[in-house]
Structures are given as structure tokens and as C-alpha cells.
C-alpha positions as CSV (number, residue, x, y, z in Angstrom):
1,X,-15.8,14.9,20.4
2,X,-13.0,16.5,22.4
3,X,-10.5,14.0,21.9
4,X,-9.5,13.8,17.7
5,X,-12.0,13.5,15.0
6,X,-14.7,11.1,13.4
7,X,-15.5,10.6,9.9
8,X,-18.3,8.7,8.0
9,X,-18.0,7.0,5.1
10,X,-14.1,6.4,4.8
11,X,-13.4,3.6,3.0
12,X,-10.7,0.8,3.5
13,X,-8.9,-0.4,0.4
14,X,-7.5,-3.8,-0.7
15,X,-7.0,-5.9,-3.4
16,X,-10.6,-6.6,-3.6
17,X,-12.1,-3.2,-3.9
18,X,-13.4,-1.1,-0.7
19,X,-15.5,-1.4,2.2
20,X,-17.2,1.7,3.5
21,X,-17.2,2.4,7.4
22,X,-16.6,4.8,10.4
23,X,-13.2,5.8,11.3
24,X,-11.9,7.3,14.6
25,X,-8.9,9.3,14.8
26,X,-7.5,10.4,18.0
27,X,-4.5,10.7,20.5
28,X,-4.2,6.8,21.1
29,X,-4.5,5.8,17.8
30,X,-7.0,4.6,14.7
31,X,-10.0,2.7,15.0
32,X,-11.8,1.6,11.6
33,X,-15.4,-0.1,11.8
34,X,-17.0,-1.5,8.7
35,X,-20.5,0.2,8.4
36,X,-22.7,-3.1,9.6
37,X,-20.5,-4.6,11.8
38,X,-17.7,-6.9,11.2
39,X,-14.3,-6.1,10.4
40,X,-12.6,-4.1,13.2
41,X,-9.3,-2.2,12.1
42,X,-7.2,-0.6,16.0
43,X,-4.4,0.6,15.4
44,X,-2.1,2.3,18.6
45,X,-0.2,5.1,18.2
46,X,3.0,3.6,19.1
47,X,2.7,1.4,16.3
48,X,2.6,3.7,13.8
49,X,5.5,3.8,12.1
50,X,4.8,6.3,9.1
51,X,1.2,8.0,7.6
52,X,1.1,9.6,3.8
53,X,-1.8,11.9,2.1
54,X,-2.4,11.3,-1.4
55,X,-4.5,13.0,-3.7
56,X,-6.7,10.8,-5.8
57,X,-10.0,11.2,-7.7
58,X,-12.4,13.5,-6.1
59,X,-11.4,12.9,-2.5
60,X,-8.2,11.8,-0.6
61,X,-6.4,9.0,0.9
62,X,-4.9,8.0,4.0
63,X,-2.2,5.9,4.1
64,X,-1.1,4.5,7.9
65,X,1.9,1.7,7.8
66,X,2.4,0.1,11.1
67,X,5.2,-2.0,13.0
68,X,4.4,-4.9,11.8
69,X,5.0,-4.0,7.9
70,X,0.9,-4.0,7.3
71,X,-0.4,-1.2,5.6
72,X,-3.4,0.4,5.3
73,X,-5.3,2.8,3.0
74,X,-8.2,5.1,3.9
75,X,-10.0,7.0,1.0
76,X,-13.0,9.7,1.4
77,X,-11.3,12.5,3.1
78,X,-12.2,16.4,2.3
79,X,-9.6,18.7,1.6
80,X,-10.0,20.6,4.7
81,X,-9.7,17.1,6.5
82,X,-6.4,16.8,4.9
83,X,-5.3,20.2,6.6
84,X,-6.8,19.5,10.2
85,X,-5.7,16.1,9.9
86,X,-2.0,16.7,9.3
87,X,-1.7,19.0,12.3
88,X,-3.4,16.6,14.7
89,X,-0.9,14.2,14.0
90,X,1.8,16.4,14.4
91,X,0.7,18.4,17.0
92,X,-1.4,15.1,19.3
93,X,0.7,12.5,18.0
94,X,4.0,14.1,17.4
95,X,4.2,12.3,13.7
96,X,5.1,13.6,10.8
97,X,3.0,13.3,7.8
98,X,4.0,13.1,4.6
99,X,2.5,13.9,0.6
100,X,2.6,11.1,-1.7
101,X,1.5,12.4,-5.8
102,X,-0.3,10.2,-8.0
103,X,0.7,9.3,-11.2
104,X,-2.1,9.7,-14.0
105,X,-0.3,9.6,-16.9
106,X,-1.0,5.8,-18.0
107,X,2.8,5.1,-18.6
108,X,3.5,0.9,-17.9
109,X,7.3,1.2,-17.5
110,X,9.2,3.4,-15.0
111,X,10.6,1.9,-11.4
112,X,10.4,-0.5,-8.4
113,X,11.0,1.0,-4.9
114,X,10.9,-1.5,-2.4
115,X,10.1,-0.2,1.7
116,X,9.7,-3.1,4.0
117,X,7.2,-5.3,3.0
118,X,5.3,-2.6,0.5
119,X,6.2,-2.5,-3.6
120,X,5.5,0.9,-5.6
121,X,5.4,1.3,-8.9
122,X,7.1,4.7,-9.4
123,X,6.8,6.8,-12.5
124,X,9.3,9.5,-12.5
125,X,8.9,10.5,-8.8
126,X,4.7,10.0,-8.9
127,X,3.6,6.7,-7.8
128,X,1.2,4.5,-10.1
129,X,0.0,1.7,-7.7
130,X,1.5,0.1,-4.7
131,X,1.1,-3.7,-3.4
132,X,1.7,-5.1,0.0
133,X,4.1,-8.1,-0.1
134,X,1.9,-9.4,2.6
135,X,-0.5,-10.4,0.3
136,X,1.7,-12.5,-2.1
137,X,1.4,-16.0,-2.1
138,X,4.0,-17.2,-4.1
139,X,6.2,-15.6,-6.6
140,X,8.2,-17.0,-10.1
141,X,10.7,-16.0,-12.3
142,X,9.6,-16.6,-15.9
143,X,12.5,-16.8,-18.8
144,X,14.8,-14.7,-17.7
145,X,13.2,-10.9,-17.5
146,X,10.4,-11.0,-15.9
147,X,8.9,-12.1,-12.3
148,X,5.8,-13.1,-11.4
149,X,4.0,-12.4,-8.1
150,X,0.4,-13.9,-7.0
151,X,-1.4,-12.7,-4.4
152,X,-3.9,-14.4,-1.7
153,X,-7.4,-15.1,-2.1
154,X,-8.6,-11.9,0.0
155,X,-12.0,-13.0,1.1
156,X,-12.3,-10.2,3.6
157,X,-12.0,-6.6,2.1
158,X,-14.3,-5.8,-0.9
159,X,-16.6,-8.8,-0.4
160,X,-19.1,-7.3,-2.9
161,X,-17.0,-6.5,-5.7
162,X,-16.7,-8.6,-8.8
163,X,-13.2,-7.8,-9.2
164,X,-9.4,-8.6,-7.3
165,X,-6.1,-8.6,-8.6
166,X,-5.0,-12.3,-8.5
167,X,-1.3,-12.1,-10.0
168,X,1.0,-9.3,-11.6
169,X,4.2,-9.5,-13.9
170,X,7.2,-7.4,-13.8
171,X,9.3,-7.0,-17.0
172,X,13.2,-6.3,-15.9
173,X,15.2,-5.6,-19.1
174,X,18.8,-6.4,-18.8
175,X,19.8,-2.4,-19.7
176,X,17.9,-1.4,-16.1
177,X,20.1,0.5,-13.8
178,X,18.0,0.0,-10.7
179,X,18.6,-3.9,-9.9
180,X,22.0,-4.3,-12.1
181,X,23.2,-7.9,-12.9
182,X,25.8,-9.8,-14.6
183,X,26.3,-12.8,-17.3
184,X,25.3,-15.0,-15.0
185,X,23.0,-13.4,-13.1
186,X,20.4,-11.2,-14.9
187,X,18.3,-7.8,-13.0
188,X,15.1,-10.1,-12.8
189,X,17.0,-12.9,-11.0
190,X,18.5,-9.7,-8.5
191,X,14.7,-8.3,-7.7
192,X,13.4,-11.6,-7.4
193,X,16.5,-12.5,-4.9
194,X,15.5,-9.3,-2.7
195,X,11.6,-10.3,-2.6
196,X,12.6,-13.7,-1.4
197,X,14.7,-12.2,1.5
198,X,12.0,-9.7,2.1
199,X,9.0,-11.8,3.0
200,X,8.3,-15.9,3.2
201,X,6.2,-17.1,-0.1
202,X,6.2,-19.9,-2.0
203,X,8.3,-20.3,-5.0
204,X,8.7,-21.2,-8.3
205,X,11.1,-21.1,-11.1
């Protein structure tokens, strides 16, 4: 094609696992078809608002986050895709592209950073896992460290897998530096204040 590239078998991520499918990348935009029909991904170029590479086991992942805080995650790229990719998005779509590292050493504590409506779990300055706020429906303090966030039924992406993350559970000790509280007012109450303001969910306490 002489307008951007095509790939097979590039998978869309979620919560409940991945759906394989052809992918379209060129000067207007990203278009994402699930192999069989069905779920239709288009995204236009003006509403891209940031794209990431990230290395991950024995292929690569495409990461596109878009105006309206959504976020999406490609995965089956070669290395040399990563290379060609990068300068057609710079070069056709004058956006920069940037690496995100994978953390794989199995630690559970480390740090929350918070960017529009996405939550990564940082370890040192690798990331361990992400989550879209989009998909939480409702989030709870519990005692007074730790928050609670459950996600929506996601009926869509993965419909074959046995397996989707339904809730997860953030432990805030009171000697954090990142979300610093008071007597009154302790860290887990302070993150839990900002992921109210951040997105609409039901809550609990």
C-alpha cells in the first residue's frame, strides 16, 4: 500500500484478555478490525493525543491514547516494525513517539502515577501494569490505607478468555511521600480524593 502500513495478527488488549485482528496504520489515522468481523476500532489523527512502544514478551506493543482519555494497546509488532513505525509517525503524522520499559522484576510495592484517566503502577522508573479509569465502576476506601477500585463487566474485548480482572486494592502506608496526608486526613483518603475528581464512579466508604 502506498499510504502507511498493514499488519496481521495485532492484537487488542483489555481487561479480558486479547482479540486478534487487522490493523491499518496510515496518514489519517488507525483503523483496528477484529479478525471475523465485529468490533471496529478508527481512530483520526487529530485525536491522537500521545503513542508509546513497549517491549514485552517476544513481540511489542503499541500504545495510542486519544482526546477523549481512552486508551488503547496493540501487541504483535516485529522489531523492525517498531523502527519503521516510529518514523512514520513522525515523519506522516508529525508525532512524537515515545519508549515505555517494562518492569519484570515481580516487586508489589513501588508508585502511583496518575495521567488523565490512565493509572500505572511504577516500579522505579519501569512500569508493572497500567489500568484505564474508564473501566472502574466504583471505588472504596477500606480502613484507612488502602483503596479499592472495581472495574466493569467488559463483555467485549477477550470474549473467549476465562479470565478478567474484576477489582484491585491499593495499600497507601502513612510514611508514603507521593500522596502526603495529615492527622486527620491519611495518604489513602488523598489518592482516593484525586480518583474521585478524576473520573465519575460510584462510591463507597
Amino acid at each position: 500500500m502506498t499510504d502507511g502500513h498493514q499488519f496481521n495478527n495485532i492484537t487488542l488488549g483489555g481487561r479480558g484478555g486479547t482479540n486478534p485482528g487487522q490493523m491499518k496504520i496510515y496518514s489519517g489515522g488507525i483503523i483496528w478490525k477484529r479478525q471475523g468481523g465485529g468490533k471496529l476500532i478508527e481512530v483520526d489523527k487529530a485525536d491522537i493525543m500521545g503513542v508509546t512502544w513497549m517491549k514485552v514478551p517476544r513481540t511489542n506493543q503499541l500504545g495510542v491514547q486519544i482526546k477523549d482519555g481512552l486508551f488503547y494497546k496493540f501487541t504483535g509488532f516485529r522489531d523492525q516494525d517498531v523502527s519503521n513505525l516510529t518514523n512514520f509517525f513522525q515523519n506522516t503524522c508529525g508525532i512524537t513517539v515515545e519508549e515505555k520499559q517494562l518492569s519484570v522484576s515481580g516487586r508489589n510495592w513501588g508508585e502511583v502515577d496518575l495521567n488523565g484517566n490512565m493509572l500505572a503502577f511504577m516500579v522505579g522508573s519501569k512500569q508493572a501494569f497500567e489500568v484505564s479509569l474508564a473501566d472502574v465502576s466504583q471505588t472504596q476506601l477500606q480502613g484507612k490505607n488502602d483503596v479499592l477500585l472495581e472495574f466493569h463487566v467488559d463483555d467485549t474485548t477477550g470474549a473467549n478468555e476465562k479470565d478478567s480482572l474484576m477489582e484491585i486494592s491499593f495499600h497507601i502506608p502513612n510514611s508514603n511521600t507521593q500522596f502526603v496526608g495529615d492527622e486527620n486526613r491519611p495518604p489513602a483518603q488523598v489518592i482516593f480524593h484525586y480518583l474521585m475528581t478524576s473520573f465519575v464512579v460510584i462510591t463507597s466508604t
